[in-house]
N, C-alpha and C positions, 0 to 999 in steps of 0.2 A: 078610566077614572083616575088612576093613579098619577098617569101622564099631567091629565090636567090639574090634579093637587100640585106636583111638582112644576108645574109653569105660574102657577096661583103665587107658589112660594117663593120662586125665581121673581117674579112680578115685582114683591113684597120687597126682598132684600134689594133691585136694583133702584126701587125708591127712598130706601132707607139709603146706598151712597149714596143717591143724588142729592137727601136733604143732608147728608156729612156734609161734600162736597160745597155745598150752598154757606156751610157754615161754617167752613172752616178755610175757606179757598180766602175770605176776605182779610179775616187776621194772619194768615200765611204771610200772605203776599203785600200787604200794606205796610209802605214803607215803617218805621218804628216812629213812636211821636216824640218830634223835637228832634229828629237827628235823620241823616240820610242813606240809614241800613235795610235792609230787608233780615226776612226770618232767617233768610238762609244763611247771610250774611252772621246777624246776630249766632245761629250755632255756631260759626266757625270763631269767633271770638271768645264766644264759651269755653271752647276747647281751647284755645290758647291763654286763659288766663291761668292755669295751672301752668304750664310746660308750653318747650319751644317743639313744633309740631311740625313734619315732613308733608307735603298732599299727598303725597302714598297714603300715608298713616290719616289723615282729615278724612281721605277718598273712604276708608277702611271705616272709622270711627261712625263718622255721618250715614255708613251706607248711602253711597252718590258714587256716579261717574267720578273718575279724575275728571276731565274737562270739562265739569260743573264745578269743583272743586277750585279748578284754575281760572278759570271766569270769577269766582269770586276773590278770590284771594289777588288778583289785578285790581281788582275795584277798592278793594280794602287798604290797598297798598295805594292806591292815586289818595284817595282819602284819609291816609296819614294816621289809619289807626290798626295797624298793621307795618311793620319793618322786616325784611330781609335778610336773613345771615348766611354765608356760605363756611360749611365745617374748614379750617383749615389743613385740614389731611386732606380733602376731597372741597375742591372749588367747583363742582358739579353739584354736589348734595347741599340743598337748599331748606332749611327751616325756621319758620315764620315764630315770631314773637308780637304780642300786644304791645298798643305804644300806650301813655298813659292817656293820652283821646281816646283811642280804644277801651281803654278799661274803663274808663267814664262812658261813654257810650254803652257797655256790656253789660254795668251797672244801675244805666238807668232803663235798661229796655228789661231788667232782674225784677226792680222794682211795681215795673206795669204790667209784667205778666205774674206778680202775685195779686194782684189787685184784678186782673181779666180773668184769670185761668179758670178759678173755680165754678162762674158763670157759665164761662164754655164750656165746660164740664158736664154741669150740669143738664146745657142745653144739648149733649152730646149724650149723655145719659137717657132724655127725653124720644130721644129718636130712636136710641138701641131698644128699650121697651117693647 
């Protein structure tokens, strides 16, 4: 009896991720509106509007692979809202800064996720229940 509560319950929570997943897989991963970022994209800009940031440090920050980290940060950098600097003591060590497209871009995807967020929230609320 016990066995089967506990697979009742298993049952329960692997449909409560899949309506997560359902519902949060869309705003993840949709490019941001009016501009040609992703979410993942969008955090690493976040994190660079403060300070000039290493992918060690982004890999660290983000919790992510480096080589998710470096996939983005090429994309970001073809796209011109992201720039490159090598430390002068060390022309090996690399740390990315925002360009001002960047900040505009980081700024307007600021703006849509105060306006989304608390929706998804809510609707993320509705499923924990």
């Amino acid at each position: 009896k016990r066995i089967m509560m506990e697979a009742k319950k298993l049952a329960v929570d692997v449909e409560r991720i899949h309506q997560l997943n359902s519902l949060l897989r869309p705003f993840i991963k949709r490019p941001s509106v009016g501009d040609t970022i992703t979410f993942e994209q969008y955090r690493i800009l976040h994190e660079l509007v403060a300070e000039k940031i290493s992918t060690s440090e982004l890999s660290r920050r983000l919790n992510v692979g480096q080589s998710m980290v470096s996939i983005q940060i090429s994309r970001l950098l073809n796209g011109g809202f992201i720039k490159d600097e090598t430390l002068p003591t060390d022309r090996r060590y690399h740390v990315f800064q925002i360009t001002t497209q960047g900040r505009r871009v980081e700024e307007h995807v600021n703006d849509a996720l105060e306006v989304e967020l608390p929706e998804l929230m809510k609707q993320v609320n509705t499923i924990l229940k």
